[in-house]
Structure formats: structure tokens, C-alpha cells
FIBATI-823496 format. One line per 8 residues: number of its first residue (from 1); their letters; for each residue x, y, z of N, C-alpha, C, O, CB. Coordinates in steps of 0.001 Angstrom, whole numbers. Glycine has a CB too. Layout:
! FIBATI-823496
NUM> a> X,Y,Z,X,Y,Z,X,Y,Z,X,Y,Z,X,Y,Z; ...
//
This chain:
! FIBATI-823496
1> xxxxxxxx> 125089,178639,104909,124737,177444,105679,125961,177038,106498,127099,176786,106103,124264,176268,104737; 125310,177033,108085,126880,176502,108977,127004,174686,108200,126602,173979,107276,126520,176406,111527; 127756,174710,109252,128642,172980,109108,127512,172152,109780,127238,170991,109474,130502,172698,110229; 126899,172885,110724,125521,171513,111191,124639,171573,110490,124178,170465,110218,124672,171504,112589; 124114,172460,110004,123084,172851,108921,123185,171904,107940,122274,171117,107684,123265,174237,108290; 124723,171947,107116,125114,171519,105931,125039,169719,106036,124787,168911,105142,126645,172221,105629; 125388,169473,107598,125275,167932,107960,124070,166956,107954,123781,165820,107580,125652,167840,109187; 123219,168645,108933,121769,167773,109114,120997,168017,107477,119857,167567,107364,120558,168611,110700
9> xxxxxxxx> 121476,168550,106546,120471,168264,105038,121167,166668,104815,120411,165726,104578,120890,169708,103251; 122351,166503,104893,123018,165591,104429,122370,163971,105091,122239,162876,104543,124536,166032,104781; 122121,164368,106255,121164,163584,106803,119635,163331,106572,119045,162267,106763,121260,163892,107798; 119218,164262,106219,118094,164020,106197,117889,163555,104484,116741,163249,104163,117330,165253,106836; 118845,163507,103532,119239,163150,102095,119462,161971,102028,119181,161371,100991,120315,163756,101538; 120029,161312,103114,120299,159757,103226,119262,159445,103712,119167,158268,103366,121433,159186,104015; 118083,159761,104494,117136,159522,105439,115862,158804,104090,115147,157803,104029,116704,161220,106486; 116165,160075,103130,115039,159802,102018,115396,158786,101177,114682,157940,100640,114731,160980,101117
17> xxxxxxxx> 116949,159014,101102,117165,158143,99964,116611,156776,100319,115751,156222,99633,118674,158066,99578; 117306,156089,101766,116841,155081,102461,115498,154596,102398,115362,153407,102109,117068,155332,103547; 114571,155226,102592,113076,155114,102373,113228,154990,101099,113316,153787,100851,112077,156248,102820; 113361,156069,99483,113377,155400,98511,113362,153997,98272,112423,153435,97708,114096,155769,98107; 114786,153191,98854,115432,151907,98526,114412,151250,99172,114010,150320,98473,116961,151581,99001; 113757,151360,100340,112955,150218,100722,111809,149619,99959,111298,150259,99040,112478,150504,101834; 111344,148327,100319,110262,147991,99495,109172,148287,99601,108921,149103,100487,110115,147050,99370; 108055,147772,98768,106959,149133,99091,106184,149170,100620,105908,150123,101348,105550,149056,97855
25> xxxxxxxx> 105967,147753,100768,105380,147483,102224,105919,147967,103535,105202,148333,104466,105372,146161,102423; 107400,147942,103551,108317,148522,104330,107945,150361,104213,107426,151104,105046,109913,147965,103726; 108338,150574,103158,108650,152106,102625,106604,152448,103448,106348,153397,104191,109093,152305,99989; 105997,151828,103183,104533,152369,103673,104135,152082,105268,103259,152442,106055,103332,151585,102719; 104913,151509,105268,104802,150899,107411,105984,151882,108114,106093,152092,109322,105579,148500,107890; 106769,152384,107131,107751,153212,108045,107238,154968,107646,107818,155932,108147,109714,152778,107528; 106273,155078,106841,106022,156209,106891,104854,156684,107996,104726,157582,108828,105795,156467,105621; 104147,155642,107548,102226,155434,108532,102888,155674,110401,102202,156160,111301,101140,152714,108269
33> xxxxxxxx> 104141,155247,110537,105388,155349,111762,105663,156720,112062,105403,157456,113014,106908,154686,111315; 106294,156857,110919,107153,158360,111507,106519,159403,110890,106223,160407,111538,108880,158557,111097; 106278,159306,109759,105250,160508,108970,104248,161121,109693,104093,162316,109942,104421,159967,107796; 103125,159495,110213,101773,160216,110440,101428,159359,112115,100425,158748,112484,100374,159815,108843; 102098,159511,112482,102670,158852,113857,101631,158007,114166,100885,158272,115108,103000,159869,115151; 101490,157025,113491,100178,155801,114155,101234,154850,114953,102377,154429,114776,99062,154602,112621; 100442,154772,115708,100954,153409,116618,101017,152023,115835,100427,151866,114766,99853,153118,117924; 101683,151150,116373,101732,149758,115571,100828,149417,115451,100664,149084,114277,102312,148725,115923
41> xxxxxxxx> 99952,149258,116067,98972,148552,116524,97742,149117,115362,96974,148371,114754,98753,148836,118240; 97785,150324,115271,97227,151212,113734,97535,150874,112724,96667,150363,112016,97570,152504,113457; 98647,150983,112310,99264,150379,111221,98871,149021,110726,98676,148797,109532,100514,150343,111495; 98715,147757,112051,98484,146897,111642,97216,146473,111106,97194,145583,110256,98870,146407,112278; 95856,147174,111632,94738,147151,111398,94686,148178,110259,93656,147998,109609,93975,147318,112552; 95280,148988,109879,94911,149942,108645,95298,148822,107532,94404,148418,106788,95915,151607,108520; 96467,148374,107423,97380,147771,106457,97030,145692,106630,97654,144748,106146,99318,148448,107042; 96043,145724,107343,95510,144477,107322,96502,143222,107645,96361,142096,107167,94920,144359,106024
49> xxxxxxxx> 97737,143704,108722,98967,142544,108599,99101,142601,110305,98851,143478,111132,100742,143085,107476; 99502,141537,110374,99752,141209,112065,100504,142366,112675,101050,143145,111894,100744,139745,112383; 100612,142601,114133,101282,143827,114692,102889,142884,114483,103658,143647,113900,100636,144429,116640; 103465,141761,114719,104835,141745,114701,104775,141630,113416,105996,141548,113282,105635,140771,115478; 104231,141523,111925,104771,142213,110852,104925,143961,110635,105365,144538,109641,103989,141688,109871; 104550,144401,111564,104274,145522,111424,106075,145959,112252,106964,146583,111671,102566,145935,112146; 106164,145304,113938,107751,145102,114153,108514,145030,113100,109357,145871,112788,108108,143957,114821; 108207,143841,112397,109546,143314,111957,109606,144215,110740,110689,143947,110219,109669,141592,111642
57> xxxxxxxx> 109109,144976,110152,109069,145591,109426,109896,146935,109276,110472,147459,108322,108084,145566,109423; 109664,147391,111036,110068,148870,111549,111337,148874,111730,112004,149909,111731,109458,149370,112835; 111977,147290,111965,113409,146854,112779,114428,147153,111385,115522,147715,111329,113459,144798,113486; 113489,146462,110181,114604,146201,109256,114576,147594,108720,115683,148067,108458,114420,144937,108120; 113411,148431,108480,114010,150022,107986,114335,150752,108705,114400,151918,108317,113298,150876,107363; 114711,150422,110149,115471,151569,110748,116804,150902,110715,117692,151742,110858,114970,152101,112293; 117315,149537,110560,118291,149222,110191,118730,149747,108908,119693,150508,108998,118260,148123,110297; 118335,149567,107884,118415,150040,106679,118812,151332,106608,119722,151616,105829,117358,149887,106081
65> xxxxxxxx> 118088,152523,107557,118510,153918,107410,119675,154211,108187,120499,155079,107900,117463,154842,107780; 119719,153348,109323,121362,153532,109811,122288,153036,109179,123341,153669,109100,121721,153036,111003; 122178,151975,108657,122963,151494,107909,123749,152525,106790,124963,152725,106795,122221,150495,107398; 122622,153227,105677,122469,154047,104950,123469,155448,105566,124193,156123,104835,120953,154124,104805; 123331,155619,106743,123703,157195,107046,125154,156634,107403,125968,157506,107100,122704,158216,108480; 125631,155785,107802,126691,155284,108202,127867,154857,106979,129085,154697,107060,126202,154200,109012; 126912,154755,105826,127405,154667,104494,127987,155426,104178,129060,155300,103589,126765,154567,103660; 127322,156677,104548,127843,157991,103906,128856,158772,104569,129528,159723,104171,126791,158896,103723
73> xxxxxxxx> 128818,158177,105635,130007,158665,106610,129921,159984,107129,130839,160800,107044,131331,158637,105945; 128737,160214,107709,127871,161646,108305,128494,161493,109876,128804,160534,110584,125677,161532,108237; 128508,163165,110050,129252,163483,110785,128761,162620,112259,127591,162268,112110,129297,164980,110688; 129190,162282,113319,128466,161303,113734,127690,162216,115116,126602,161843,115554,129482,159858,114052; 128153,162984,115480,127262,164201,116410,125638,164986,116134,124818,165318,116990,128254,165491,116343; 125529,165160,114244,124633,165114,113479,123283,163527,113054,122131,163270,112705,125551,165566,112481; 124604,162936,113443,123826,161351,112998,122836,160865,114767,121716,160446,115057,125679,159656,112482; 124024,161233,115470,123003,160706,116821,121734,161443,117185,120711,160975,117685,123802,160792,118220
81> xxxxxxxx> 122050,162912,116772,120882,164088,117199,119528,163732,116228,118384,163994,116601,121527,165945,116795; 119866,163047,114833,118786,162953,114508,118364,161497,114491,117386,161260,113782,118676,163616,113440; 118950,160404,115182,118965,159154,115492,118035,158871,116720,117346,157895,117015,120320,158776,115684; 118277,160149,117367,117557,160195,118442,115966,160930,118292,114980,160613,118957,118473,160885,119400; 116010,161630,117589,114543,162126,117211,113859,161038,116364,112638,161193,116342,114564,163568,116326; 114226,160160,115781,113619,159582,114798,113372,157774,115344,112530,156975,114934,114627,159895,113388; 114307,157607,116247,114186,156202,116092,113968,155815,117928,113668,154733,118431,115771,155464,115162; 114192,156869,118470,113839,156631,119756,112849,157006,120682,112868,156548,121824,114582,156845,120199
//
């Protein structure tokens, strides 16, 4: 395994852990997101909660996972490449 290889598992290890830590409502609005790519607006009608709970929801676990990867002190060339697939 090269050195980006070895970075991007390391990333994607904090990525899960992060989701672990969240709470369950969070941890299930950020998957229904990035997992199974519904729009907010899906989410909010699947999960029966307003679309800006469904925002405010997305804001604080993608805070949470940067936060998280930044914790770990990941390489930061690895951190933007997948910062950028995931949150933008």
C-alpha cells in the first residue's frame, strides 16, 4: 500500500468513526445524504421532519467529520480530495 492509499483508508476510518459518534437522527439523515443520495427535500418527507431540520442536521455532521479528520491530523492533500467528493 502507497502513502495515499495508506492516507485515504485513514480517512475514510475517521469518516466512519465520525458517523459512529453521531446521534442516531443525525447518523440516519447523513447517510439517507451521502449513502443513498436523496435530496433534502426526500429525506425530509421520508423521515417526517422539516427540510431545515434536515439542513441543520447535514451542517452539524459534516462539521463533526471535519472536525474528526482534523483530529487525527490526516495528511491534508488526502483530506481535501476526499472533502471534496463528499461534502461538496
Amino acid at each position: 500500500m502507497n502513502g495515499y492509499e495508506e492516507n485515504y483508508t485513514h480517512v475514510l476510518v475517521a469518516i466512519e468513526q465520525s458517523i459512529e459518534d453521531m446521534p442516531d437522527r443525525m447518523r440516519v439523515v447523513f447517510n439517507l445524504k451521502y449513502q443513498r443520495s436523496l435530496s433534502n427535500l426526500e429525506i425530509a418527507e421520508q423521515l417526517g421532519i422539516s427540510l431545515q431540520t434536515v439542513k441543520n442536521q447535514l451542517s452539524k455532521a459534516l462539521t463533526l467529520v471535519r472536525t474528526h479528520m482534523q483530529q487525527q491530523q490526516l495528511n491534508p492533500m488526502v483530506y481535501l480530495s476526499v472533502s471534496l467528493l463528499l461534502f461538496f
